[in-house]
N, C-alpha and C positions, 0 to 999 in steps of 0.2 A: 440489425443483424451484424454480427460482430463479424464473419466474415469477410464481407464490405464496407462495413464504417473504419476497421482499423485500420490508421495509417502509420505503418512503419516507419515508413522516414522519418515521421514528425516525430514517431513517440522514441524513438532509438537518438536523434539528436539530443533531445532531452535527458533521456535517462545517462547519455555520454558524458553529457557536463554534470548531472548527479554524480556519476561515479568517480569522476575526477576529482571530486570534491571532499567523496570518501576515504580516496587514495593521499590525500593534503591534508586531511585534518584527521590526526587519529589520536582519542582520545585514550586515556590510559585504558578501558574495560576492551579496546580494541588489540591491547597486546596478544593479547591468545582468544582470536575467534573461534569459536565452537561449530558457531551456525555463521553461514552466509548472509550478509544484509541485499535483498533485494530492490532494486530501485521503485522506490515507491510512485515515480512517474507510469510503470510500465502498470500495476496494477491498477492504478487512477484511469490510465487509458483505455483499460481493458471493460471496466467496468460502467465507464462514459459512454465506449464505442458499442457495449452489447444492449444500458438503458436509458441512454440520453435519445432524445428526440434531434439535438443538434448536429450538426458536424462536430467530429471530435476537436479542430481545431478552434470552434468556436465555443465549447464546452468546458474544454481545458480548464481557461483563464479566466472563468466566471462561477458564481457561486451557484451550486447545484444542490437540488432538494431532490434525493430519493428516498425518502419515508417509505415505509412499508418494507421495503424491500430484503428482506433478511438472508444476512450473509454467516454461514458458518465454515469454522476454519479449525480442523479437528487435528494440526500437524503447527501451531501456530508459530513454534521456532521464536525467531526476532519479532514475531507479530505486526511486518511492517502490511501483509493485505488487510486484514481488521482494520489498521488504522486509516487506509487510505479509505476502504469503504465507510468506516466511519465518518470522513472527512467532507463524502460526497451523502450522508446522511441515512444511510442504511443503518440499520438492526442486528447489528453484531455478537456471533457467538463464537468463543475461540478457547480451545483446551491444546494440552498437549500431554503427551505418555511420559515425556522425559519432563520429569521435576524441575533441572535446571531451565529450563523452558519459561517457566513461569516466576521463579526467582529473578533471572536474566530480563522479563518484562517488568520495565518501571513500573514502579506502583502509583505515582502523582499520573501517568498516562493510562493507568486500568481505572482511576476514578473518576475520568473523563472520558471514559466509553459509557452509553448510556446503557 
């Protein structure tokens, strides 16, 4: 239950040096942001802490198989929840209304979503 498995502290110190990292390396397509890049720690946590069996701090830092589990994400922007849920092995569906949406997601990272 995500209520009680999520742990803030852990997942905020993490997603902290994410974004410090965001704010240090900004690649030229980073000049004029459109959409917000989301820390893709906070959404890894989120979806650890609602269907992992482990503690989230023991879940984190090890490889996780959630097959079956289908995520759809109908606003997908930067598309960084898709890929986390990707990541931890979910069934991924992700659209957006704004065209640049899907232009703006790399295409070598959409042929690596199954």
């Amino acid at each position: 239950m995500i209520e009680k498995n999520f742990n803030i502290p852990f997942i905020s110190n993490i997603a902290l040096r994410e974004k410090q990292i965001q704010q240090n390396y900004r690649p030229i397509i980073a000049v004029h942001k459109w959409f917000t890049r989301r820390p893709g720690t906070l959404f890894r946590g989120l979806l650890l802490s609602e269907f992992s069996e482990k503690p989230l701090q023991e879940a984190f830092y090890v490889s996780n198989n959630l097959a079956g589990l289908k995520i759809a994400d109908p606003f997908m922007g930067g598309g960084t929840p898709i890929l986390e849920a990707n990541r931890v092995g979910c069934d991924v569906t992700a659209f957006d209304s704004f065209p640049q949406a899907e232009v703006s997601f790399p295409y070598k990272q959409r042929q690596n979503l199954d």
